[in-house]
C-alpha positions in Angstrom: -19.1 8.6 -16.8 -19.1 5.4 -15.3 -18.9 4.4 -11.6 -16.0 2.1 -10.1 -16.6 -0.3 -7.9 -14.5 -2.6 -5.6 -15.4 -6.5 -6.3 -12.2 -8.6 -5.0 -9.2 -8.1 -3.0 -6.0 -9.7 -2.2 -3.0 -9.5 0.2 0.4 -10.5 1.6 1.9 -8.5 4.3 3.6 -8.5 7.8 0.6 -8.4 9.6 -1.1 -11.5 7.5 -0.8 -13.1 4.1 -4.7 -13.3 3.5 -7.3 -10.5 3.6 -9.2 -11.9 6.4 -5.9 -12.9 8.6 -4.2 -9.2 7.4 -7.6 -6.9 8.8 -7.7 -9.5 12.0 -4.4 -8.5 12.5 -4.6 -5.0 12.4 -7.7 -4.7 14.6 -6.2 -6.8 17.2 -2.7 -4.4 16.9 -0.7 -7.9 16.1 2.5 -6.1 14.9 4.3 -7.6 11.9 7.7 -6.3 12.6 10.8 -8.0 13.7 14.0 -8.0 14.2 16.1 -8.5 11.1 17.7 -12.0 10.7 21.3 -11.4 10.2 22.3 -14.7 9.4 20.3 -14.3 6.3 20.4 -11.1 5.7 24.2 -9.8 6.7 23.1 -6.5 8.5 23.5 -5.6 12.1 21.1 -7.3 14.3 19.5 -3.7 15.5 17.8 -3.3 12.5 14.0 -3.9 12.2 11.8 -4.4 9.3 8.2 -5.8 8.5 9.0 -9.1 6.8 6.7 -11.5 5.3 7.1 -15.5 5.8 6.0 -16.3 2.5 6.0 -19.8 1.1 5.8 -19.6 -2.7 5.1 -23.0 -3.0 1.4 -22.6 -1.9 1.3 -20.7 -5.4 3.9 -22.5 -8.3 6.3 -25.3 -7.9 9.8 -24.3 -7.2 11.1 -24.2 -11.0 8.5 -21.6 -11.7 9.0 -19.3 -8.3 12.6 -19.3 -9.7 11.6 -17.2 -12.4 10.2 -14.5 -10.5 11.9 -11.7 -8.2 10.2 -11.8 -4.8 8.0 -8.8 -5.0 6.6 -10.3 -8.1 6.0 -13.3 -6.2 4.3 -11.5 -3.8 2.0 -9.4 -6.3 1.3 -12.8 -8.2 -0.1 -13.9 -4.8 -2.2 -11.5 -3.7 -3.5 -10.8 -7.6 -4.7 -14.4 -7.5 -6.5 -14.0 -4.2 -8.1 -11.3 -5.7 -9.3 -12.9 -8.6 -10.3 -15.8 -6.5 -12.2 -13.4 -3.9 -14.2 -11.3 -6.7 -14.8 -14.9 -8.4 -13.8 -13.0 -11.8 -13.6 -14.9 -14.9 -13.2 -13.6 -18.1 -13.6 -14.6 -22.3 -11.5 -14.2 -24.3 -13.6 -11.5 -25.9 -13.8 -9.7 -22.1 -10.4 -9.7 -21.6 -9.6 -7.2 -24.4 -11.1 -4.6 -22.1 -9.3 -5.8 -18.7 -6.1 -4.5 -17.6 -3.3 -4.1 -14.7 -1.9 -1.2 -13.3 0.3 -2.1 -10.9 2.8 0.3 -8.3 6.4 -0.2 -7.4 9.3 1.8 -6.2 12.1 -0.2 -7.2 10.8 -3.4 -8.8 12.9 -6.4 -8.8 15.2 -4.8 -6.5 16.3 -8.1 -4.5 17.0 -9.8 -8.1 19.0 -6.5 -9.0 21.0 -6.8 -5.8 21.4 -10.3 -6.1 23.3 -9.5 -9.6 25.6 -6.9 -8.7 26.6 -9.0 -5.7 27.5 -11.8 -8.3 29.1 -10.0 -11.0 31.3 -7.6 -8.4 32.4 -10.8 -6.1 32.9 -12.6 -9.3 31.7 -15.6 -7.9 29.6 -16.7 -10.4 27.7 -16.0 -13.5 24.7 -13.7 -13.6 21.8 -15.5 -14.2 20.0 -14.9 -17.7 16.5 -14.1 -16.4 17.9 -11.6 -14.6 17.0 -8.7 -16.7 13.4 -9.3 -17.2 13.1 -10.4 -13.1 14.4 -7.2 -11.9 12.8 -4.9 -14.1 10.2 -2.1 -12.6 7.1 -3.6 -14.9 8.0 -7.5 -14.2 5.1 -8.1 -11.7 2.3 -5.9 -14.1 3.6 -7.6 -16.7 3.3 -11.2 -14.8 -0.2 -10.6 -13.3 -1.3 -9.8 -16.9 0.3 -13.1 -18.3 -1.0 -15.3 -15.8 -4.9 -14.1 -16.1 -4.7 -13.4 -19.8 -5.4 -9.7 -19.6 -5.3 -8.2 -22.6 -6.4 -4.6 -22.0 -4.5 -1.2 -20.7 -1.5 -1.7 -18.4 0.1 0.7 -16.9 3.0 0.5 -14.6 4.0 3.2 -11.9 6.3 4.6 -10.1 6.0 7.5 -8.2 7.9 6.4 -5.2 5.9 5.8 -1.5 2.6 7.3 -3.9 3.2 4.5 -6.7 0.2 1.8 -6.2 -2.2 4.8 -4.8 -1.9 6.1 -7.8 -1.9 3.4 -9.7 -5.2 2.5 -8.4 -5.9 5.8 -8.8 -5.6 5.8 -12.7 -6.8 2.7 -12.9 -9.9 4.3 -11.8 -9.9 6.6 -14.0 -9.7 4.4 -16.6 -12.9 2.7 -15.7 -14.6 5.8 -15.3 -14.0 7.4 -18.8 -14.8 4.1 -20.4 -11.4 2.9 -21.3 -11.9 -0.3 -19.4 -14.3 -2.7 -17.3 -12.3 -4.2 -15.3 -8.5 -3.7 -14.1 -6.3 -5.6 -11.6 -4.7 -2.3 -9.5 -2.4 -2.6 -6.7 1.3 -2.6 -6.0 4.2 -4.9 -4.3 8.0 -4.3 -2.5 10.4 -6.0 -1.7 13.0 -3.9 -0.5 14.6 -5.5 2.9 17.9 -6.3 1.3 21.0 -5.6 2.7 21.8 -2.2 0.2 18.4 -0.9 0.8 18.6 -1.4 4.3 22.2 0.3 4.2 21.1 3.2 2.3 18.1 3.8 4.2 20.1 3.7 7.3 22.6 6.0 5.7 19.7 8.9 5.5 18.8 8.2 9.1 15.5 7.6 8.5 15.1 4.3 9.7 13.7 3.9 13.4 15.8 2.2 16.3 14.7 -0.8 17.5 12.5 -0.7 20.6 14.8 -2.2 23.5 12.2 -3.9 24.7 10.1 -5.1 22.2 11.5 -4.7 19.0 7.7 -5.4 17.5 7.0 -2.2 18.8 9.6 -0.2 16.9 7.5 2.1 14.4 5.6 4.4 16.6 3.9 6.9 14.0 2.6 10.3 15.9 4.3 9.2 18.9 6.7 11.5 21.0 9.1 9.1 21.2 8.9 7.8 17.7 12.7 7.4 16.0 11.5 6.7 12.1 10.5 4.2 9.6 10.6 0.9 9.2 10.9 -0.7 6.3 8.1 -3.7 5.0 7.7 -5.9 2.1 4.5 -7.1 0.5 1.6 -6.8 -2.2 -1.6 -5.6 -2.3 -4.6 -6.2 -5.1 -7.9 -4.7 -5.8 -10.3 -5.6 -8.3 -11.8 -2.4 -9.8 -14.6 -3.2 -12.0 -17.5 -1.0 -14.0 -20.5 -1.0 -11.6 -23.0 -2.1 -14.1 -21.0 -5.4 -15.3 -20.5 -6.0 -11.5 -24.0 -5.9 -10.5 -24.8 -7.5 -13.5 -23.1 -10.7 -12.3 -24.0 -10.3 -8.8 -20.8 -10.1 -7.6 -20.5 -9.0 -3.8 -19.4 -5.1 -3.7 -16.7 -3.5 -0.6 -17.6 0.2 -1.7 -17.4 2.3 -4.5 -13.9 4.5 -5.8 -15.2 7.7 -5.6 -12.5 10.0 -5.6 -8.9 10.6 -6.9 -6.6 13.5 -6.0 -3.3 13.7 -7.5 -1.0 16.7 -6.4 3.1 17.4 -6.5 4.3 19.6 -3.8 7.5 21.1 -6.0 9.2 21.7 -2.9 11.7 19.5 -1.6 12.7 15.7 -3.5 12.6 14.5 0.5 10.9 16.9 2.6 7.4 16.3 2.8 4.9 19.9 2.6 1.4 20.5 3.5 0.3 22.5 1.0 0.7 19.9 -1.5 -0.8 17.0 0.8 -3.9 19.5 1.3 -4.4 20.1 -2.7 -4.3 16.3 -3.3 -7.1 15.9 -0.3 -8.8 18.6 -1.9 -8.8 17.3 -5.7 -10.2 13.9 -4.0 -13.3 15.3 -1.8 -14.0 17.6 -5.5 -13.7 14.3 -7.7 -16.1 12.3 -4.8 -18.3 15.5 -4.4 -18.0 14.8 -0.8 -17.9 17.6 2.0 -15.1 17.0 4.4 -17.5 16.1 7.1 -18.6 13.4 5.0 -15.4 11.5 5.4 -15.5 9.3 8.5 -11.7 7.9 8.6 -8.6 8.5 6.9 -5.8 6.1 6.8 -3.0 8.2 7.0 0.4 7.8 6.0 1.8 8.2 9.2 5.6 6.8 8.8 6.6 7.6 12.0 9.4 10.4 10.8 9.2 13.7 12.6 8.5 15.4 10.4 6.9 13.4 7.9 3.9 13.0 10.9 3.5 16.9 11.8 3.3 17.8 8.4 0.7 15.5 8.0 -0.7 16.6 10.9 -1.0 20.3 9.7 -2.0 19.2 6.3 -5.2 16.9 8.2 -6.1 20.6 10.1 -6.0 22.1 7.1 -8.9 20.1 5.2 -11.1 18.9 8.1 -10.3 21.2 11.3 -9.1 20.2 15.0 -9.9 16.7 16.8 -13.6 18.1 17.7 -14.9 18.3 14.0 -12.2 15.8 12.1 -12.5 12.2 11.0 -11.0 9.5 13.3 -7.3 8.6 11.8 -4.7 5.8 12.1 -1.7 4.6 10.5 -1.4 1.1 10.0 2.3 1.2 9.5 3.0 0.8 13.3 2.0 -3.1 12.6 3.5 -4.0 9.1 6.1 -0.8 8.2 6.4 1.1 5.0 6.1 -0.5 2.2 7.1 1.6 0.0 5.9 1.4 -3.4 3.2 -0.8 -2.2 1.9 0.8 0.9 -1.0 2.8 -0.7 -2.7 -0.5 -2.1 -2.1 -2.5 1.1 -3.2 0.7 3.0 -6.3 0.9 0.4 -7.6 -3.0 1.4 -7.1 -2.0 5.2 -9.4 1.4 4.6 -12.0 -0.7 2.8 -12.2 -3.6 4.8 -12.3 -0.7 7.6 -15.4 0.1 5.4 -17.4 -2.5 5.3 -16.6 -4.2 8.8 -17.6 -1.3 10.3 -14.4 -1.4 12.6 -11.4 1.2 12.7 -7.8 -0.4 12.9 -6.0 1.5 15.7 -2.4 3.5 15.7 -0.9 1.1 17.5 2.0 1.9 20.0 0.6 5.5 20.7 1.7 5.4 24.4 2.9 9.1 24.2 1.1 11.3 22.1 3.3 14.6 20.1 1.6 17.4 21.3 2.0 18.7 17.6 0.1 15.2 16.6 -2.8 16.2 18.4 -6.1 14.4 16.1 -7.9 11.4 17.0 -5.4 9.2 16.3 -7.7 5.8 17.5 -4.3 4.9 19.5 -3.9 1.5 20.5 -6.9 0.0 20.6 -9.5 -0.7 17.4 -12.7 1.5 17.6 -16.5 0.6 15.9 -17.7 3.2 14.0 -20.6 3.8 11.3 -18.2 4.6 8.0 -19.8 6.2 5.1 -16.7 7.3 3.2 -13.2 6.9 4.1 -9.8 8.2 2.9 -6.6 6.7 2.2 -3.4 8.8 2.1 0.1 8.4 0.5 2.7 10.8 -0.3 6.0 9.9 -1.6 9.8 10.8 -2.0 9.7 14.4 -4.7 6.7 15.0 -3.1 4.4 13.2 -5.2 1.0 12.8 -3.2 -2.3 10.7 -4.0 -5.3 10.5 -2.1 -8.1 8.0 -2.8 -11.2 7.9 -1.6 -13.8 5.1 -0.8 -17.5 5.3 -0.2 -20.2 2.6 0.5 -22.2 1.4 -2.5 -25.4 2.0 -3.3 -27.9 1.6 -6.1 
């Protein structure tokens, strides 16, 4: 089997549409999240989301950005940061055995939208790209397209899981020989005015903070009210170890671990049991101990009692705050982003990796009693990382858990 490592990566959230200006942000608890612009958006102003002020012009000229729904715009973006960061180029020979496996919940939901809107106000004709824009595999199929990659692609959706477990199987891929090297990540775009409604409809979504609406997702905080939703993309360059070192490209860590786990339980409810198994099936695949994990990104959304399951589920693989790993969920500064949140959570647990530095829980003024681990609130911490863990568990309870470790030869 061979070993996976991490040689490029690429983002656009919230918090920072760069990896460099995305990690700074998160260590310095800048908060991407913001009142919702109702003038552009039609929605009351008390809602609050995680948006991105993206310029696609940086990336295509305006005739070509037309052509792509808004989260593929965003995982053509960071996919060509990544590429550009891992200084990847490929023959036409090596790009037989490179592929993209790419995470979504909804796809080209804002392009959807955008079409029923027009055809039901009969105001105008549906535009003819609007099929092939709004469809859940556009951006895979896009990122392959624009870097000629010829190999496996896979395109997943397994709800607030998907690009975890895309980068998950893309892994996997690499390991048993199926592929060298495979673009993995995920994108959203889901802060539309019916996703926003239907959200709001379930109650999950969290009220805006009355004093500083930046402040409004509060995961494993007493006061926390829910979610908020974010938009963005996340890429990672996975690539066979010996071809990496081989070119001398500059390693963040090494995949070492994949666990994969449904809860058959509840299509909403989250359930420890199943969140444990996953953990488990991840530290088995790594052949790690649980005390050899040093952080886990949770996935902390800021439900109640999405974070005290959670919770339990953490107790259950590493113990109580003496003998645990630090954790944090990033979501406080850039919101769920559905679909996407386990690759842009990935980049911020490896960069945590190799900068040595923690990214806090932001907002964790009043700690749950029931959320009672180190929760690294409010203020980034330095640490000595050997292996860290990312967690994401979605809607039917489907969980993934990835695991990173530091290289070495």
């Amino acid at each position: 089997m061979s070993r996976v490592v991490i040689t490029g990566l690429g983002v656009v959230a919230p918090v920072g549409q760069s990896v460099c200006d995305f990690f700074d942000g998160l260590v310095a608890a800048r908060s991407g999240i913001r009142r919702v612009p109702s003038t552009t958006i039609s929605t009351p102003n008390s809602l609050v989301a995680g948006l991105v002020d993206f310029d696609s012009s940086v990336y295509w000229p305006a005739h070509q950005s037309a052509l792509f729904d808004r989260a593929t715009q965003f995982a053509l973006a960071a996919a060509r940061q990544a590429f550009a960061d891992a200084a990847l180029q490929l023959t036409e020979q090596q790009s037989l055995r490179a592929g993209v496996y790419w995470g979504t919940g909804l796809g080209g939901a804002t392009s959807i939208e955008e079409s029923y809107r027009t055809f039901f106000a009969g105001s105008g004709r549906v535009r003819p790209t609007a099929v092939v824009m709004g469809m859940n595999n556009a951006a895979a199929g896009q990122i392959s397209i624009a870097h000629g990659l010829r190999g496996p692609v896979l395109n997943v959706s397994t709800a607030c899981s998907s690009s975890a477990s895309a980068i998950g199987e893309a892994y996997r891929t690499i390991k048993y020989g199926h592929a060298d090297v495979i673009v993995a990540g995920g994108s959203e775009a889901l802060v539309t005015l019916g996703n926003l409604s239907a959200w709001d409809a379930m109650r999950a979504l969290a009220h805006a903070d009355a004093v500083d609406p930046s402040s409004s997702c509060k995961p494993f905080s007493a006061n926390r009210t829910g979610l908020v939703l974010g938009e963005g993309a996340a890429a990672l360059i996975l690539e066979h170890r010996d071809r990496a070192m081989q070119r001398g490209a500059r390693i963040y860590g090494e995949v070492a671990g994949y666990g994969n786990a449904s809860d058959a339980f509840n299509i909403s409810k989250p359930d420890a049991d199943g969140q444990m198994r996953a953990m488990h099936l991840a530290l088995a695949d790594a052949e790690l101990r649980p005390d050899e994990i040093d952080y886990v990104n949770a996935h902390g959304t800021a439900t109640q009692v999405g974070d005290v399951v959670e919770t339990t589920a953490l107790k259950g693989v590493f113990g109580d705050r003496s003998c645990g790993p630090c954790v944090s969920s990033t979501k406080a500064l850039h919101g769920h982003l559905m679909g996407a949140s386990g690759a842009v959570e990935m980049v911020a647990s490896v960069m945590a990796l190799d900068q040595g530095i923690i990214p806090p829980t932001a907002h964790l003024d009043e700690p749950d009693p029931a959320c009672d681990l180190d929760y690294v609130p409010n203020e980034a911490r330095r640490a000595e990382l050997r292996a860290v863990m990312s967690n994401s568990f979605g809607f039917g309870g489907m969980n993934a858990v990835l695991i990173t470790r530091r290289h070495y030869r």
